[in-house]
LOLUM-635981 format. One record per residue (C-alpha): residue number from 1; residue in three letters; y, x, z. Coordinates in steps of 0.1 Angstrom, whole numbers, plus 5000, padded with zeros to 4 digits. Example, Ala and Ser with C-alpha at 12.3 -4.5 7.8 and 13.67 -1.06 7.14 Angstrom:
! residues 2
<sefi n="1" res="ALA" yy="4955" xx="5123" zz="5078"/>
<sefi n="2" res="SER" yy="4989" xx="5137" zz="5071"/>
END
This chain:
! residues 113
<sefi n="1" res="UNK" yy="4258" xx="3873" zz="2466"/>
<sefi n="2" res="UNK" yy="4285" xx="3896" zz="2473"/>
<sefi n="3" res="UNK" yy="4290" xx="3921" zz="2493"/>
<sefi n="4" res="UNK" yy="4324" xx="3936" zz="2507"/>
<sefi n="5" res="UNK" yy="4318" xx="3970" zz="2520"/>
<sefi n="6" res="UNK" yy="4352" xx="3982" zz="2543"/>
<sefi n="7" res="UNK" yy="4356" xx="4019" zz="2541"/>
<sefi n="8" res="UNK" yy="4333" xx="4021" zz="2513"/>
<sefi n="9" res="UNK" yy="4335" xx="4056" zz="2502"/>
<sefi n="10" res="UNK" yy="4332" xx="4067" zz="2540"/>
<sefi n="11" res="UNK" yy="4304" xx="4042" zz="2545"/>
<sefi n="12" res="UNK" yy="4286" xx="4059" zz="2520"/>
<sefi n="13" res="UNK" yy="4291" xx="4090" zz="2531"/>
<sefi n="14" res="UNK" yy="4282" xx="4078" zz="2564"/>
<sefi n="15" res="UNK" yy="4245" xx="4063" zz="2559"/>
<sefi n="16" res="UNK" yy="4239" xx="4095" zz="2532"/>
<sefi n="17" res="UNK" yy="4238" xx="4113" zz="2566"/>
<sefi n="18" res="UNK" yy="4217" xx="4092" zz="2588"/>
<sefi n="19" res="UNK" yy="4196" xx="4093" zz="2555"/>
<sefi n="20" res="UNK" yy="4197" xx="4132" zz="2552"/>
<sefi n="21" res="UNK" yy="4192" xx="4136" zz="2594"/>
<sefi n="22" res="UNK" yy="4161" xx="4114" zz="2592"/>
<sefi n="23" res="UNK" yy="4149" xx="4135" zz="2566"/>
<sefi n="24" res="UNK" yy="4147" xx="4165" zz="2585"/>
<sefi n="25" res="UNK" yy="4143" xx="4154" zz="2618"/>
<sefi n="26" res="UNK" yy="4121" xx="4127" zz="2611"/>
<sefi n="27" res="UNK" yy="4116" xx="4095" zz="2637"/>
<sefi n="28" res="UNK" yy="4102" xx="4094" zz="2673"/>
<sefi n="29" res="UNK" yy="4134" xx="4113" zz="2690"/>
<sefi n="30" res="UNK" yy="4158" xx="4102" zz="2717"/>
<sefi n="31" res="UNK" yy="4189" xx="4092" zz="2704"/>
<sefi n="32" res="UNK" yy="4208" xx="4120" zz="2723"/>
<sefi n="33" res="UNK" yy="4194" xx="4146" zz="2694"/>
<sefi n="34" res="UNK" yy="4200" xx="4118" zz="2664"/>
<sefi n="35" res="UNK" yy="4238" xx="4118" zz="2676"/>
<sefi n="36" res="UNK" yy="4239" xx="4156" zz="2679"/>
<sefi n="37" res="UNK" yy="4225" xx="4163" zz="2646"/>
<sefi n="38" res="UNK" yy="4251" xx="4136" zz="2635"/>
<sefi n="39" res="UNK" yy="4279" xx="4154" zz="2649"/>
<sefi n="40" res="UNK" yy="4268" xx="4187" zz="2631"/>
<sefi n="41" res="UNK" yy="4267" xx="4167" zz="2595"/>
<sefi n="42" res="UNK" yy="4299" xx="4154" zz="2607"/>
<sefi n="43" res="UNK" yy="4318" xx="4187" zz="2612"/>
<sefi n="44" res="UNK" yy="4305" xx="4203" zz="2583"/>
<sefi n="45" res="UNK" yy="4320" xx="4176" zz="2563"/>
<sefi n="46" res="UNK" yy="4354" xx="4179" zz="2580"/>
<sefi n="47" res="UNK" yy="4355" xx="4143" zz="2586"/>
<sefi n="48" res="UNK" yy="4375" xx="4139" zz="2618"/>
<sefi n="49" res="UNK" yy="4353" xx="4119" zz="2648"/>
<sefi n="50" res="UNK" yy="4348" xx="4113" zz="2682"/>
<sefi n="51" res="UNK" yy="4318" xx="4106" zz="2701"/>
<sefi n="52" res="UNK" yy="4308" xx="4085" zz="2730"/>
<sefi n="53" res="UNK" yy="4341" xx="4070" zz="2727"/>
<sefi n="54" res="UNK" yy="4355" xx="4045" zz="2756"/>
<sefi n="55" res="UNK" yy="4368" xx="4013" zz="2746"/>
<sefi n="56" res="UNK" yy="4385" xx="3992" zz="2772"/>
<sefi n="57" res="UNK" yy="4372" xx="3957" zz="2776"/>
<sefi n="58" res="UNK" yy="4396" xx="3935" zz="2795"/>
<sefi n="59" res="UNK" yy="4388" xx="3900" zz="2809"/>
<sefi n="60" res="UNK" yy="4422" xx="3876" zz="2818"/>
<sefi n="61" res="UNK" yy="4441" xx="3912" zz="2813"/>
<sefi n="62" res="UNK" yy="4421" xx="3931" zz="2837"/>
<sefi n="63" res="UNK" yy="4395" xx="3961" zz="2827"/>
<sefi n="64" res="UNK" yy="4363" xx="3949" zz="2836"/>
<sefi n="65" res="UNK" yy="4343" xx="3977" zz="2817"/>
<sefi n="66" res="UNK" yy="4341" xx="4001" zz="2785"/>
<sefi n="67" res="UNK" yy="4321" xx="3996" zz="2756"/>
<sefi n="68" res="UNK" yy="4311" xx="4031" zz="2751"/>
<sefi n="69" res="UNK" yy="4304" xx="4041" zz="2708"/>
<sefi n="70" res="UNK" yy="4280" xx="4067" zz="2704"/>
<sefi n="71" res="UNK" yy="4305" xx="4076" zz="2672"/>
<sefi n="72" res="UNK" yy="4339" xx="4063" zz="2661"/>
<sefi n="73" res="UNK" yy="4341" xx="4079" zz="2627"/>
<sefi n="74" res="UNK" yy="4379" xx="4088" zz="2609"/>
<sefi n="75" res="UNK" yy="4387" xx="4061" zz="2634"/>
<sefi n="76" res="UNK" yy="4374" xx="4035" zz="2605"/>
<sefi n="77" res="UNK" yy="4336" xx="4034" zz="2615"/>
<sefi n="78" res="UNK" yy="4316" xx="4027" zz="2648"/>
<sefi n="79" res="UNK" yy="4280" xx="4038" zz="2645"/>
<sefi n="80" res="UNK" yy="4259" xx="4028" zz="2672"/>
<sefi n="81" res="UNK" yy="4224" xx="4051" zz="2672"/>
<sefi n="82" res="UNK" yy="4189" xx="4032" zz="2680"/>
<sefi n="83" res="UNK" yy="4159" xx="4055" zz="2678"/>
<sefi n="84" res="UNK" yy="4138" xx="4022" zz="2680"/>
<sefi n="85" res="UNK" yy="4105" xx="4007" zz="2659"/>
<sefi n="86" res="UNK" yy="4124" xx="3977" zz="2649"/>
<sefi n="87" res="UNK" yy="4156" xx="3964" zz="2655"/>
<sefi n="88" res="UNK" yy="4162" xx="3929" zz="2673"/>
<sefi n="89" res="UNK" yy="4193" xx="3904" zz="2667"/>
<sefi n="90" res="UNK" yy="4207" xx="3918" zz="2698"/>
<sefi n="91" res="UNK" yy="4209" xx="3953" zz="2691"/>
<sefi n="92" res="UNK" yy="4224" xx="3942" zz="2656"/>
<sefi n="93" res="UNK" yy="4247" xx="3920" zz="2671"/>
<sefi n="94" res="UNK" yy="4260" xx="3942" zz="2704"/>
<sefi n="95" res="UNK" yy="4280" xx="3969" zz="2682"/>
<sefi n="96" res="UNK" yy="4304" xx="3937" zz="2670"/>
<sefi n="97" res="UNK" yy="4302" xx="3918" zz="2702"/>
<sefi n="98" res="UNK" yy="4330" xx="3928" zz="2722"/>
<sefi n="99" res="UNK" yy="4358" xx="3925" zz="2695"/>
<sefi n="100" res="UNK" yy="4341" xx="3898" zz="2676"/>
<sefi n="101" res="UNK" yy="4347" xx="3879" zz="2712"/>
<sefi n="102" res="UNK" yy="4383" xx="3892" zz="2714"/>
<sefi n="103" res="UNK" yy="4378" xx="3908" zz="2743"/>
<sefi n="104" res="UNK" yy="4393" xx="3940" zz="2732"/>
<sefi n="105" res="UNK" yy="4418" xx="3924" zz="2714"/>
<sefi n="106" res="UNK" yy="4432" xx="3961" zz="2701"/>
<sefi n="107" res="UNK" yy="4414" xx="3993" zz="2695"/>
<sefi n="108" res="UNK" yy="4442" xx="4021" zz="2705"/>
<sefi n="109" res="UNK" yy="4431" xx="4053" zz="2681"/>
<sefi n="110" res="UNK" yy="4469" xx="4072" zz="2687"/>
<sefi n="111" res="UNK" yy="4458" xx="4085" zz="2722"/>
<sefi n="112" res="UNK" yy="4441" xx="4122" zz="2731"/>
<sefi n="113" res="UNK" yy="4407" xx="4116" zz="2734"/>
END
């Protein structure tokens, strides 16, 4: 089987920190301090990202919600943290959900954040 990887050499980069963070911090934290420590490994790598970012999620063309991302990474990546035992089908399946559904049809990455 093969696998196509988008953004593969940010990818990469990517889980090598969620690797390195565990590492230290080890497991049993809230996720508040795994996305902290993220956004240090992020800034000393000078790759540009925005956390707790709000997407718009319209229904019939009217907002209805956000779908906030714990990080949007060189607006490429979402990463969505669980400090969790185990992960279930929906916590896999909630990062995609919104724009696998088309309900935010376009992800706008030109405006001040």
């Amino acid at each position: 089987m093969t696998t196509n990887i988008l953004f593969k050499e940010l990818a990469y980069k990517v889980t090598g920190m969620a690797f390195r963070i565990h590492s230290k911090l080890g497991s049993g934290l809230l996720e508040s301090i795994y996305e902290k420590a993220f956004c240090i490994e992020l800034n000393y790598s000078g790759i540009p990202f925005t956390c707790q970012h709000a997407f718009p999620l319209y229904y019939r063309n009217e907002l209805i919600g956000n779908y906030i991302a714990d990080l949007v990474i060189d607006n490429s990546i979402i990463v969505e943290l669980k400090s969790v035992k185990e992960l279930n089908k929906i916590m896999v399946a909630a990062p995609a959900h919104p724009c696998a559904r088309g309900i935010c049809p376009s992800l706008d990455f030109s405006s001040d954040y």
